[in-house]
PyMOL Python script that loads the backbone (N, CA, C, O; Angstrom):
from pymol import cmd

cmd.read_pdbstr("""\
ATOM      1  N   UNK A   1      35.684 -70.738 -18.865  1.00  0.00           N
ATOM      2  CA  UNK A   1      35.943 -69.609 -19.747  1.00  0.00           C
ATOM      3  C   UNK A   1      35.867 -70.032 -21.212  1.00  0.00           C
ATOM      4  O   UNK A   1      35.415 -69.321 -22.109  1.00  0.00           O
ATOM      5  N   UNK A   2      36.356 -71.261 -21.359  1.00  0.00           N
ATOM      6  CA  UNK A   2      36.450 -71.550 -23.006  1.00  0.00           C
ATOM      7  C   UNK A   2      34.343 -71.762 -23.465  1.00  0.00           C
ATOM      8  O   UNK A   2      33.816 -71.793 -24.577  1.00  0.00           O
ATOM      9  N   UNK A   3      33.798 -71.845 -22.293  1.00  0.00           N
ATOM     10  CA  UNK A   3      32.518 -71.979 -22.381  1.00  0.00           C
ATOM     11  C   UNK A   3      31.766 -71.080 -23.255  1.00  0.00           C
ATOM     12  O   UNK A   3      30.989 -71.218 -24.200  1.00  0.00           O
ATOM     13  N   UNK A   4      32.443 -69.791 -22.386  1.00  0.00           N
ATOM     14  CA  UNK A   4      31.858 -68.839 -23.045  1.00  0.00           C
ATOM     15  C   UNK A   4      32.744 -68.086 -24.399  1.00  0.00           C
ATOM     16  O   UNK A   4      32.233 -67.504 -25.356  1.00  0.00           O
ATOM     17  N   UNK A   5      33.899 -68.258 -24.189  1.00  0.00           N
ATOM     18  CA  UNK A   5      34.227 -68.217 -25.630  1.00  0.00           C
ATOM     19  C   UNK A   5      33.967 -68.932 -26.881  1.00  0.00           C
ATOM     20  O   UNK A   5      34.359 -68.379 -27.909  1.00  0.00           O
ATOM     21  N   UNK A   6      33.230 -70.343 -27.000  1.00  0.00           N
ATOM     22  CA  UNK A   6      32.780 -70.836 -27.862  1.00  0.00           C
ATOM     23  C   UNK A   6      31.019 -70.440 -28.005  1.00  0.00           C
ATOM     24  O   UNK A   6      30.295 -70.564 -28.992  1.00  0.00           O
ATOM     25  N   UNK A   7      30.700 -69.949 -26.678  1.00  0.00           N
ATOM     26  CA  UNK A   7      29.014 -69.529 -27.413  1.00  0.00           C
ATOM     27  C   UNK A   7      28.920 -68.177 -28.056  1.00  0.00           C
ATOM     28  O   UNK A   7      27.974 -67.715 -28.693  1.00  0.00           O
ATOM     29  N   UNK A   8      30.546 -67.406 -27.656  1.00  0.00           N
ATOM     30  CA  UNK A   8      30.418 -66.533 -28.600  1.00  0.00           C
ATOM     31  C   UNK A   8      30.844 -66.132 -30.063  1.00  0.00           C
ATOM     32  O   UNK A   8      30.735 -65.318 -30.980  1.00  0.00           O
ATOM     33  N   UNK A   9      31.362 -67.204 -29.645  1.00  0.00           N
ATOM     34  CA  UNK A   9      32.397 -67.862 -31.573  1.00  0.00           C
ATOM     35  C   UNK A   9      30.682 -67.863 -32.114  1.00  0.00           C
ATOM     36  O   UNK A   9      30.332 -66.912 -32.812  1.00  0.00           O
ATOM     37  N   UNK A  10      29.934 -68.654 -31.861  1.00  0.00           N
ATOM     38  CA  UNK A  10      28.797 -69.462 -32.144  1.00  0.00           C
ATOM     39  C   UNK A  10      27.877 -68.569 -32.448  1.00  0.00           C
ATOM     40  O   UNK A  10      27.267 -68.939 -33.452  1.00  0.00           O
ATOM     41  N   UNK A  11      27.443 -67.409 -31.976  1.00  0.00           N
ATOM     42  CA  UNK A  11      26.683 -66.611 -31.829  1.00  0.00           C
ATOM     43  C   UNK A  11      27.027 -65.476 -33.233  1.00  0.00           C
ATOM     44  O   UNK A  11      26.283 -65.292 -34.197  1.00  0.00           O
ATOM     45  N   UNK A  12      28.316 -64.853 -32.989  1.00  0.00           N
ATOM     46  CA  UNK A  12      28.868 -64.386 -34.514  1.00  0.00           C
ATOM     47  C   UNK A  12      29.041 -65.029 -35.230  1.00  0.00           C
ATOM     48  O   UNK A  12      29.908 -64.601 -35.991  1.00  0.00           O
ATOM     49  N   UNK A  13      28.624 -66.091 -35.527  1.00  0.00           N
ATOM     50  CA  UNK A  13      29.019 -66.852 -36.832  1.00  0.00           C
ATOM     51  C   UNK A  13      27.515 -67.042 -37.283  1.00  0.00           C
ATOM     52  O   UNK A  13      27.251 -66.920 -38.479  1.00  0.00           O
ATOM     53  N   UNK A  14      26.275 -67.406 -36.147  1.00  0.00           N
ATOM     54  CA  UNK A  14      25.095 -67.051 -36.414  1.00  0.00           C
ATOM     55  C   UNK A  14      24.857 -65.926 -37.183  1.00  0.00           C
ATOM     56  O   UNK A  14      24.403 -65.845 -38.324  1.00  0.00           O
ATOM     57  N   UNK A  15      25.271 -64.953 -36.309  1.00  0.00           N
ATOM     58  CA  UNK A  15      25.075 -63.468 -36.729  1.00  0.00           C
ATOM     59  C   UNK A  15      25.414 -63.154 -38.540  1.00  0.00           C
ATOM     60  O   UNK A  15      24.762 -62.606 -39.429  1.00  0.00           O
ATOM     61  N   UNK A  16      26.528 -63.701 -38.496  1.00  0.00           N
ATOM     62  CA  UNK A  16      27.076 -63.269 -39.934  1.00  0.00           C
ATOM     63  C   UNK A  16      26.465 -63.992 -41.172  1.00  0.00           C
ATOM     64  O   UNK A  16      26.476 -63.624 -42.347  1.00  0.00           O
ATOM     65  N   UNK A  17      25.748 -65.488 -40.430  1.00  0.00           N
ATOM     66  CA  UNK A  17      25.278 -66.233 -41.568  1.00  0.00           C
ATOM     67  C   UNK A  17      23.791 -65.453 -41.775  1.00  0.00           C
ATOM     68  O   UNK A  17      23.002 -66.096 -42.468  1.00  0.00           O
ATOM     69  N   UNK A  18      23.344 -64.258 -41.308  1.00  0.00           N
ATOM     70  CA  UNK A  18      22.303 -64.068 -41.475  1.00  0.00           C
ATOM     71  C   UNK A  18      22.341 -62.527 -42.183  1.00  0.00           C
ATOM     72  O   UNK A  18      21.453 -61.675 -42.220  1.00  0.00           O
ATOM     73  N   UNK A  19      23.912 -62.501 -42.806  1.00  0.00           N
ATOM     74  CA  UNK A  19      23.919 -61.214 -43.311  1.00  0.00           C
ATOM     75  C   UNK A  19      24.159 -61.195 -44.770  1.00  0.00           C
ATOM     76  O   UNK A  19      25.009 -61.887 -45.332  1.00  0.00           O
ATOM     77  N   UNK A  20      23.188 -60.183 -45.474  1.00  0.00           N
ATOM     78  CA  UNK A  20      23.301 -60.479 -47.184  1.00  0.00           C
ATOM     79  C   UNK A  20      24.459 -60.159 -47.686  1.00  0.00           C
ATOM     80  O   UNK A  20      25.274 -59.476 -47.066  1.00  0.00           O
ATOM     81  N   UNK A  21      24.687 -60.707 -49.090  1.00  0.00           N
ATOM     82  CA  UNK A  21      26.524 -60.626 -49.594  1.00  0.00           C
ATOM     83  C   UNK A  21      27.127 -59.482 -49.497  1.00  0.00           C
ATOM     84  O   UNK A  21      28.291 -59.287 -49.145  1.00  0.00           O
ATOM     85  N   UNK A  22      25.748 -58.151 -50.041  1.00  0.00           N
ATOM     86  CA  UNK A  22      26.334 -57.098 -49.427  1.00  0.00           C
ATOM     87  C   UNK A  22      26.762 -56.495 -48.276  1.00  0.00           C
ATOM     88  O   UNK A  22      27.495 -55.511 -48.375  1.00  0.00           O
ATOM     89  N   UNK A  23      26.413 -56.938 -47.122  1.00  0.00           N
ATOM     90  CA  UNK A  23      26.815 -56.694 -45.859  1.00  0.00           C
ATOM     91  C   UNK A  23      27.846 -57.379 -45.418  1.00  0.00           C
ATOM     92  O   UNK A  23      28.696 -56.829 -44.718  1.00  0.00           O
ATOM     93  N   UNK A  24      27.938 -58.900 -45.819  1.00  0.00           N
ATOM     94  CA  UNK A  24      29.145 -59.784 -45.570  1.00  0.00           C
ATOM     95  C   UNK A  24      30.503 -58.850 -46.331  1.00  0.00           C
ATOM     96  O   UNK A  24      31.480 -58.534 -45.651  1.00  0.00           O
ATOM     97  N   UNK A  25      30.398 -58.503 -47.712  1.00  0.00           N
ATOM     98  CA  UNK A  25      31.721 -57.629 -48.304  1.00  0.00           C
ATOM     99  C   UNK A  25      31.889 -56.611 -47.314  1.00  0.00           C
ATOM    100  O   UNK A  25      33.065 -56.405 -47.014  1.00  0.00           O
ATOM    101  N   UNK A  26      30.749 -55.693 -46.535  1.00  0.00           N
ATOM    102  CA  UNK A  26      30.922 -54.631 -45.971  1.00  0.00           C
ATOM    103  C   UNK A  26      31.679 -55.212 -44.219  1.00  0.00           C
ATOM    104  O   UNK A  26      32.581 -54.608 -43.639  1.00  0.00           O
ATOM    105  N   UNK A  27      31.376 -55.777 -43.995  1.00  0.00           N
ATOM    106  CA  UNK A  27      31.903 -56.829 -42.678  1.00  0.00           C
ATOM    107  C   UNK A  27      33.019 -57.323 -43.370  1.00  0.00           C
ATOM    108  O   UNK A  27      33.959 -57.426 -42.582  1.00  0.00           O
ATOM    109  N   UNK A  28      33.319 -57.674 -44.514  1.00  0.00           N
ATOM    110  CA  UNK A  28      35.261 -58.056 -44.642  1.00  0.00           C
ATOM    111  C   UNK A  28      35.928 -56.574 -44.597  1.00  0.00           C
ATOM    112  O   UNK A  28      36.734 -56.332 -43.699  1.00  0.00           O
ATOM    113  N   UNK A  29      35.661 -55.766 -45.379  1.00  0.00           N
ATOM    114  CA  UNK A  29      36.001 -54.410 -45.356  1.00  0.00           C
ATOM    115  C   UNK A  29      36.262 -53.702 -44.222  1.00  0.00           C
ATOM    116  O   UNK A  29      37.338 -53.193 -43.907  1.00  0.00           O
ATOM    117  N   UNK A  30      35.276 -53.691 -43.647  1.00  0.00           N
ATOM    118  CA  UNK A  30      35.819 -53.135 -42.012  1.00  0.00           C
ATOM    119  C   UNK A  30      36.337 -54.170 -41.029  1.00  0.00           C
ATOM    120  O   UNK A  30      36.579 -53.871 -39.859  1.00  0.00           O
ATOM    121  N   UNK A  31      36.491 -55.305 -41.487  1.00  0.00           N
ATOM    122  CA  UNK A  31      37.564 -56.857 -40.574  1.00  0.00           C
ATOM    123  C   UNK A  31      38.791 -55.972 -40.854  1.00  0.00           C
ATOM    124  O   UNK A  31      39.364 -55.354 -39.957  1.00  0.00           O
ATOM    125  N   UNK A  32      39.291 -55.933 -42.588  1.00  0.00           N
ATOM    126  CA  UNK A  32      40.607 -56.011 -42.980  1.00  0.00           C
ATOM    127  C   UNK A  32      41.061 -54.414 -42.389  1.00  0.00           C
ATOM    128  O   UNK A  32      41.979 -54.179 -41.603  1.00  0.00           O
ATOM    129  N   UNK A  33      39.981 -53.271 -43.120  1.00  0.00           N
ATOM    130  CA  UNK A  33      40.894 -51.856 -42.664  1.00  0.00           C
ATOM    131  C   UNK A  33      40.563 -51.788 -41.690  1.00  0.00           C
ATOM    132  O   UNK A  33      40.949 -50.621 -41.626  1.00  0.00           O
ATOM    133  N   UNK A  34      40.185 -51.942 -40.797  1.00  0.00           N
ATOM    134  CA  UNK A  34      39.898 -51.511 -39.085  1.00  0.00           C
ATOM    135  C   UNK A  34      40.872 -52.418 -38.103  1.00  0.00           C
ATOM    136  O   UNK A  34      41.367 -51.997 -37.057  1.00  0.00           O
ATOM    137  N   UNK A  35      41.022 -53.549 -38.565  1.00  0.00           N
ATOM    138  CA  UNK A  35      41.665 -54.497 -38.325  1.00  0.00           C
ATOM    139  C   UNK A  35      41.425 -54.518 -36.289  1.00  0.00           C
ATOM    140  O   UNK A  35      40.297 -54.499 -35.798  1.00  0.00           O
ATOM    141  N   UNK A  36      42.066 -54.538 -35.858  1.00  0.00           N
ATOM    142  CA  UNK A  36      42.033 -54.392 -34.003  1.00  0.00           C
ATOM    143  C   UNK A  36      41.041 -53.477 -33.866  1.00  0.00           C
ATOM    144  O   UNK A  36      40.120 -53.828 -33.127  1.00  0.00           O
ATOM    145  N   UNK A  37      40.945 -52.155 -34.480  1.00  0.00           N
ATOM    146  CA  UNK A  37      40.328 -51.461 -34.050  1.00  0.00           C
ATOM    147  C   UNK A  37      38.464 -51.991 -34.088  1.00  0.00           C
ATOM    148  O   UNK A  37      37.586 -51.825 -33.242  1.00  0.00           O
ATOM    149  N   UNK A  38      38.430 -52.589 -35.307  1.00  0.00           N
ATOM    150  CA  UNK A  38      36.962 -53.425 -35.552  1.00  0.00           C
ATOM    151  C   UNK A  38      36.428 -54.429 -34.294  1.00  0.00           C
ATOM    152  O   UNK A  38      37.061 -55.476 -34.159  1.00  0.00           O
ATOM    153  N   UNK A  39      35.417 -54.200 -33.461  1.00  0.00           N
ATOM    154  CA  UNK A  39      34.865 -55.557 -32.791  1.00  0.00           C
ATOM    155  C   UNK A  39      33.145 -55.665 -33.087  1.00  0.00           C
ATOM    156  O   UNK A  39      32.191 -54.944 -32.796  1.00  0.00           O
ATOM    157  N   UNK A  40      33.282 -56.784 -33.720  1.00  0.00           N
ATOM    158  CA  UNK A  40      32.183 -57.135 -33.768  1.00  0.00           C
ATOM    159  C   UNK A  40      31.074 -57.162 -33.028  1.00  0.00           C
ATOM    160  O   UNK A  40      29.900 -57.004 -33.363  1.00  0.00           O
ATOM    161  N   UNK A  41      31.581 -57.388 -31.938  1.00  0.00           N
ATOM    162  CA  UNK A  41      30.427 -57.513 -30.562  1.00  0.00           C
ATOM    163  C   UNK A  41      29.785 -56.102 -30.120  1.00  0.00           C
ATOM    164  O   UNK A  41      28.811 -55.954 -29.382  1.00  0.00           O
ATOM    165  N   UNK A  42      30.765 -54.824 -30.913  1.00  0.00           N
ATOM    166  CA  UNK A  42      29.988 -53.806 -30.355  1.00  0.00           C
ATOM    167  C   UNK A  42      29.548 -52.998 -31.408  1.00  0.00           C
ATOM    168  O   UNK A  42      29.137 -51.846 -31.266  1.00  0.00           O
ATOM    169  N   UNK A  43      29.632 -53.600 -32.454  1.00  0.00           N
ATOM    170  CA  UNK A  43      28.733 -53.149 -33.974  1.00  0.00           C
ATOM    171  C   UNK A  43      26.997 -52.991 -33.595  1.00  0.00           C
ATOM    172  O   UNK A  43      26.387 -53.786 -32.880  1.00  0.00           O
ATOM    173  N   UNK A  44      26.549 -52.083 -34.090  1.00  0.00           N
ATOM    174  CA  UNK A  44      25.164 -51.911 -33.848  1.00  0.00           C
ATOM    175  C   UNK A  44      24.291 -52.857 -34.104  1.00  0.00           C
ATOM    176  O   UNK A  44      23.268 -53.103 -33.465  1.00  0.00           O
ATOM    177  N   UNK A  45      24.767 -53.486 -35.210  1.00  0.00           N
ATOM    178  CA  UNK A  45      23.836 -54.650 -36.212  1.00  0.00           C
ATOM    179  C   UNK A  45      24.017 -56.255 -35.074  1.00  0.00           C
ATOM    180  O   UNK A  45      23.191 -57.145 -34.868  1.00  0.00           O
ATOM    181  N   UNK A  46      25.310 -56.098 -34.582  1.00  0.00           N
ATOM    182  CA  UNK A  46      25.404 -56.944 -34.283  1.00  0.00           C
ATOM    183  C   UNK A  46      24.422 -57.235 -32.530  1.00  0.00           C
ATOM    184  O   UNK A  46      23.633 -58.143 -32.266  1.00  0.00           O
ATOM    185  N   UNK A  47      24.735 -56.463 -31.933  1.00  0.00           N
ATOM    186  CA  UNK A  47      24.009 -55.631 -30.891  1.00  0.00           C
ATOM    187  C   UNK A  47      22.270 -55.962 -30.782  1.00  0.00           C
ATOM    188  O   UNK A  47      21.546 -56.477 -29.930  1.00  0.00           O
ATOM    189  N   UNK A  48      22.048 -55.295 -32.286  1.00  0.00           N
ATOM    190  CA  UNK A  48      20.612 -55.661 -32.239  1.00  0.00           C
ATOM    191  C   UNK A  48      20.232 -57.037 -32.323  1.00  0.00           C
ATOM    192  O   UNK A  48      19.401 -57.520 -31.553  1.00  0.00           O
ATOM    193  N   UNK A  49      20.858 -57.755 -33.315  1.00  0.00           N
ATOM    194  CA  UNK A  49      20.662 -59.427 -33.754  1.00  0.00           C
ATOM    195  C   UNK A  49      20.542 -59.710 -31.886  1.00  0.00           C
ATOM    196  O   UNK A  49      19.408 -59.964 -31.480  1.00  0.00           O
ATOM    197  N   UNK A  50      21.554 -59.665 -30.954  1.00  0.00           N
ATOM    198  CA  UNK A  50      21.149 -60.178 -30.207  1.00  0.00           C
ATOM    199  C   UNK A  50      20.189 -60.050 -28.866  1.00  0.00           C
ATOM    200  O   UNK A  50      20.037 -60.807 -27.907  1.00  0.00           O
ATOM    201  N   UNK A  51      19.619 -58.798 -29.200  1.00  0.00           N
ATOM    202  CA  UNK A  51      18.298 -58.391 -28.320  1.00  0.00           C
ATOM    203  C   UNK A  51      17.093 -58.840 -29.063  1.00  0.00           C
ATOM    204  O   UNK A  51      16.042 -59.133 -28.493  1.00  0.00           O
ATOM    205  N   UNK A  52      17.315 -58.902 -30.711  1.00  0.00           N
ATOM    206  CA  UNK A  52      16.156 -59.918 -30.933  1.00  0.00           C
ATOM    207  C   UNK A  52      16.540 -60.913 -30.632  1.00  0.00           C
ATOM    208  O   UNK A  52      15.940 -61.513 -31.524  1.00  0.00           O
ATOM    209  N   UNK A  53      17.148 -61.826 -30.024  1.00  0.00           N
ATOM    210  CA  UNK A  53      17.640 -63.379 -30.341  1.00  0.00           C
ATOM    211  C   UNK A  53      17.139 -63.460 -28.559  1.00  0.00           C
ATOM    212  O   UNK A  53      16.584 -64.437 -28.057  1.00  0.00           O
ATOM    213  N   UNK A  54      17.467 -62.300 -27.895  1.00  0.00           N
ATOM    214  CA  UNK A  54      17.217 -62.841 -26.440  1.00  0.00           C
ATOM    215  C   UNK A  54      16.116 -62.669 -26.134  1.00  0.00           C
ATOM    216  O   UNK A  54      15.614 -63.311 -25.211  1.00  0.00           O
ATOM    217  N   UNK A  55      15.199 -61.418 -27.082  1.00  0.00           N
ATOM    218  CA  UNK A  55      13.612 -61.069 -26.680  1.00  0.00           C
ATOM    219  C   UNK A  55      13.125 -62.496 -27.532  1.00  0.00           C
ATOM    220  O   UNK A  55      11.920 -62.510 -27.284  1.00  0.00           O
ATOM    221  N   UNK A  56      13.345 -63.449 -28.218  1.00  0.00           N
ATOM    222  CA  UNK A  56      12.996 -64.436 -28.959  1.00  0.00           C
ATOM    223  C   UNK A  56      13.116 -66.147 -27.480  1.00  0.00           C
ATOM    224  O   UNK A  56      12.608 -67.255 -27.309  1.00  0.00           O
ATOM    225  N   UNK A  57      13.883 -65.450 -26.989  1.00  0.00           N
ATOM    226  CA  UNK A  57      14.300 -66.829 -26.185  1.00  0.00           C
ATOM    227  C   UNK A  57      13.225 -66.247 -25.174  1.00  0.00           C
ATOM    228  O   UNK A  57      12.344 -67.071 -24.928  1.00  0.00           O
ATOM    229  N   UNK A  58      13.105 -65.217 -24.627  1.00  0.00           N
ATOM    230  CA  UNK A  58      12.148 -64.661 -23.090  1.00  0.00           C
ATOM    231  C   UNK A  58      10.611 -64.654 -23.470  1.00  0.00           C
ATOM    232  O   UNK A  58       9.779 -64.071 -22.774  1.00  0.00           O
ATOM    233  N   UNK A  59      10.290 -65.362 -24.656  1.00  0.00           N
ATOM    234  CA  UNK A  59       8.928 -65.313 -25.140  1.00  0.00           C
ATOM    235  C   UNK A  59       8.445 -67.106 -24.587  1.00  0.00           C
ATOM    236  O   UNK A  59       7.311 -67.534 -24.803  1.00  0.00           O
TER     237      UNK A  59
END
""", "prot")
cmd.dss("prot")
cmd.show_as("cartoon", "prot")
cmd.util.cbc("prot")
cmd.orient("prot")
């Protein structure tokens, strides 16, 4: 289990390093006021990053 909790630590942290300053402020903004209610994993942006990342690996 910690397996997959570190490829997904790994994977959003990918994700976020590939987002411009303006989107990173907009991703603290909805961290801080959304707080619990915010998950990253089911953000659209985030969503897509990884159907390109898996149509990138199935090539």
């Amino acid at each position: 289990m910690d397996k997959d909790k570190n490829f997904s630590v790994t994977i959003e942290m990918e994700y976020i390093n590939t987002l411009s300053e303006y989107e990173k402020v907009i991703y603290e903004l909805a961290k801080n006021h959304l707080a619990t209610s915010f998950d990253l994993e089911k953000s659209v942006g985030f969503l897509d990053f990884c159907k390109e990342k898996n149509s990138e690996n199935t090539k």
